[in-house]
Every structure is written in C-alpha cells, then in structure tokens.
C-alpha positions in Angstrom: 0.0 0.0 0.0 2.8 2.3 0.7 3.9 2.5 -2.9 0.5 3.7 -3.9 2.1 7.6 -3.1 5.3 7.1 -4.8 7.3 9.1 -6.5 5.8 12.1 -4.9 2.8 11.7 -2.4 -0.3 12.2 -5.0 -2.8 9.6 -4.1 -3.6 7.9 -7.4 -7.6 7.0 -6.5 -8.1 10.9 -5.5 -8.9 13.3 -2.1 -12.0 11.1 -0.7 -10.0 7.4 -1.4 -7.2 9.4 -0.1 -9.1 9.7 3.5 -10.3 6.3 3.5 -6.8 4.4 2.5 -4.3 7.1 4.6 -6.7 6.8 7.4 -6.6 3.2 7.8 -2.7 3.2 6.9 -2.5 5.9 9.9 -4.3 3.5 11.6 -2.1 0.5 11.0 1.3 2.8 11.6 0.3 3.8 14.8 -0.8 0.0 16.2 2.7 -1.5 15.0 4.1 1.7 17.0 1.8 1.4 20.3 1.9 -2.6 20.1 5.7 -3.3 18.7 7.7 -0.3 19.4 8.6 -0.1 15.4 6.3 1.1 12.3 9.1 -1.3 10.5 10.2 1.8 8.4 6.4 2.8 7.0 6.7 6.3 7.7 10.5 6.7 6.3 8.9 6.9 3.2 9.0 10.5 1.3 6.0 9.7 -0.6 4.7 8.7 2.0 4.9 12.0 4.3 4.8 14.0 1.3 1.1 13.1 0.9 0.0 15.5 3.7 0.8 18.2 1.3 -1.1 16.4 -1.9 -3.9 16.6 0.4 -3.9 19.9 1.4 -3.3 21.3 -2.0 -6.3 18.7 -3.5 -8.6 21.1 -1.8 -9.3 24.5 -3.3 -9.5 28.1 -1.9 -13.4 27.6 -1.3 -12.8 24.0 0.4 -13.9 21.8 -2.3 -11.8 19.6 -3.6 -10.5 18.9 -7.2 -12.9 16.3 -7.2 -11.5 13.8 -10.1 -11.9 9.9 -9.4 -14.7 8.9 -7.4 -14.6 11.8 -5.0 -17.2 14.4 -3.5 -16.9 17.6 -3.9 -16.5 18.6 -0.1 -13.7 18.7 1.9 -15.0 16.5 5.7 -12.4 16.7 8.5 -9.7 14.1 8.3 -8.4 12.6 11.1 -5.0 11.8 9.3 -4.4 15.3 8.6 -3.8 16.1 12.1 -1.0 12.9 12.2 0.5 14.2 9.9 0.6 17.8 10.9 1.7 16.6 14.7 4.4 14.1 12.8 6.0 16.4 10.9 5.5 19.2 13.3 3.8 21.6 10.5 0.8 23.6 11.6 -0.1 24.5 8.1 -0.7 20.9 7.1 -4.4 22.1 8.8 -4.9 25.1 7.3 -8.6 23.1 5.8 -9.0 21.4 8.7 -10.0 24.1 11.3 -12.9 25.0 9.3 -13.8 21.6 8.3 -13.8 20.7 12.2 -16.2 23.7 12.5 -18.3 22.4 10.0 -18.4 19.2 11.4 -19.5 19.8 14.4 -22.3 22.3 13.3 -23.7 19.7 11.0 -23.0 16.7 14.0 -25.0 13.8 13.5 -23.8 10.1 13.6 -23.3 9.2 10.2 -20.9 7.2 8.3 -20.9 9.6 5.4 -19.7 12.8 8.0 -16.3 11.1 8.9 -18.1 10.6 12.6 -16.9 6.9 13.3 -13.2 8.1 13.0 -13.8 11.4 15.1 -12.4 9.7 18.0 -9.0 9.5 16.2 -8.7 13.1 16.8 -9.0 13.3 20.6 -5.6 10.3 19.9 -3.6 12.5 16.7 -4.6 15.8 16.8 -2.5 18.6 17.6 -3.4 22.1 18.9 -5.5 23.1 16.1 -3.5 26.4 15.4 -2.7 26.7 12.0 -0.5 28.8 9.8 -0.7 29.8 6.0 1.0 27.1 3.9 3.7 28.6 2.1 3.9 26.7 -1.6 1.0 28.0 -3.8 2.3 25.0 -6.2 2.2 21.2 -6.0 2.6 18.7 -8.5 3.4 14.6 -8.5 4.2 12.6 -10.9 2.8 8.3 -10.7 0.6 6.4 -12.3 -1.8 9.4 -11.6 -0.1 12.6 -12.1 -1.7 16.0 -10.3 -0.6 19.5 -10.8 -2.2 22.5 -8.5 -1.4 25.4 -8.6 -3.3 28.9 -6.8 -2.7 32.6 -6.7 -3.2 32.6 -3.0 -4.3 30.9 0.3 -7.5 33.5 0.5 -11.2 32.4 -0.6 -11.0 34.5 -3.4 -7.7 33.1 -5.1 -7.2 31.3 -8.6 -6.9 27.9 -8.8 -6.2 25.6 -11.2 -5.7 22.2 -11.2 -5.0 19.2 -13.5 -4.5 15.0 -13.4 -3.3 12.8 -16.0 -2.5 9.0 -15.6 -4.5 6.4 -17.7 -8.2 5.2 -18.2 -7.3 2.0 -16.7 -6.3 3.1 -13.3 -8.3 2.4 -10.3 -11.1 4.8 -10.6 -9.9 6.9 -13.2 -13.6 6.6 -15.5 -12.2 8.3 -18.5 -11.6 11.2 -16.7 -7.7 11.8 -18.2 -7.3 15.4 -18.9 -9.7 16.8 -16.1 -9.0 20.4 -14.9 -10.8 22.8 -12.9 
C-alpha cells in the first residue's frame, strides 16, 4: 500500500480514497508503534509524508476539492491530517481542517458519510488546532496518476487551477484523463 504515493505523495484513486486508504494506513502505523515499538520503516517513506501536502493542495480556496476519481466535492475533516501535521511538526498541514472541524461539528450527527466513526482519532492525533498559511502556492506529482495544483493565494477569493493525467485504466480513473478545474 505504501507505494500507492510514490514518486511524490499524489494519491492515485483521488482526495476522498485518499481519506479512507491514509486513514486506515494511519491507523495500521500507529498500532505497530503502540503494540511493537517499530512502524518497520512505514513512515521513512518520502512519498509517504509528502502526501500530507497532496492533500492539502487537493482542496481548493473555497474548500472543495478537485474532485477527479470517485470523489465528492466537499472537503469532511480528516483525522490523518492532524497525524500528519503533529508528525511532521507543520501547523499549516491544517490550514482546511480548522474549518472543516467547524463544520463538522455544526452539521454533527452520527453518520458514516460525515467522517463521525473516526472522530475519535482526533482526541488520539490531533494537535493544537493552530494553524498557519502554507507557504507553496504549487504542488505537482508525478505516478501512475499525475496531479498538478497550482493557486494565486491561500484566500477564498484566489485562482486555482488544477489538473491529473494517468490512464483510463487506473483504479477509478472513469475516462476522466485530462480533467482540470
């Protein structure tokens, strides 16, 4: 599973399969760590860190993602996100995630389809949510899916443009080579 984010962190199946296959990889990480002491090198993996950031650039400046592959359009609070941010010690990794926590817990009800079954991994992962501007406006990976996003700014009102390639024949990819928003 971990060489689905090589060469450069891009999820090949998209944002939403992103939150359901990091999420249970998160999951898995941190068992081997509580349980064996060792992750047996999971997390050395620069793809594998690096796919914080294809996440966080996935969404755009109105918090929707660049919804390609079987993916909704809106961006749901992610448990993973705030591993990541506390792992690699980066506050702006959760620049999204403060107001998708907001929103979460305005619309609270106990559905599988709001992320609530792993809202308890946050009281376990998440850091202070303080979070800081990120400072690339660009991101790009290359892999059997390849993703470029790119934005004028972090604000609401900014540009963004974004891009995939990859082939028909990937997981999920329904034709959909050459999307762009």
């Amino acid at each position: 599973a971990m060489h689905e984010y090589a060469p450069d962190g891009a999820y090949p199946e998209g944002p939403s399969y992103w939150v359901y296959g990091t999420t249970y990889n998160v999951l898995l990480i941190t068992a081997l760590q509580s349980a064996l002491g060792t992750d047996f090198g999971l997390t050395v993996s620069k793809s594998f860190l690096a796919c914080a950031d294809y996440f966080l650039h996935v969404t755009g400046p109105t918090g929707l993602f660049f919804n390609y592959s079987d993916c909704g359009a809106k961006h749901r609070v992610s448990a993973a996100m705030c591993w990541f941010a506390a792992r690699r010690n980066d506050p702006s990794l959760l620049f999204y995630e403060s107001t998708a926590m907001q929103q979460f817990l305005n619309e609270a009800r106990p559905t599988a389809d709001g992320g609530s079954r792993l809202f308890p991994f946050l009281m376990i992962w998440a850091p202070p949510l303080e979070t800081s501007e990120p400072g690339d406006l660009h991101w790009h990976a290359g892999g059997r899916t390849p993703v470029a996003m790119h934005r004028s700014s972090w604000e609401p009102e900014a540009t963004f443009i974004a891009i995939k390639g990859g082939s028909p024949s990937s997981n999920h990819a329904h034709m959909d080579i050459g999307t762009f928003v």
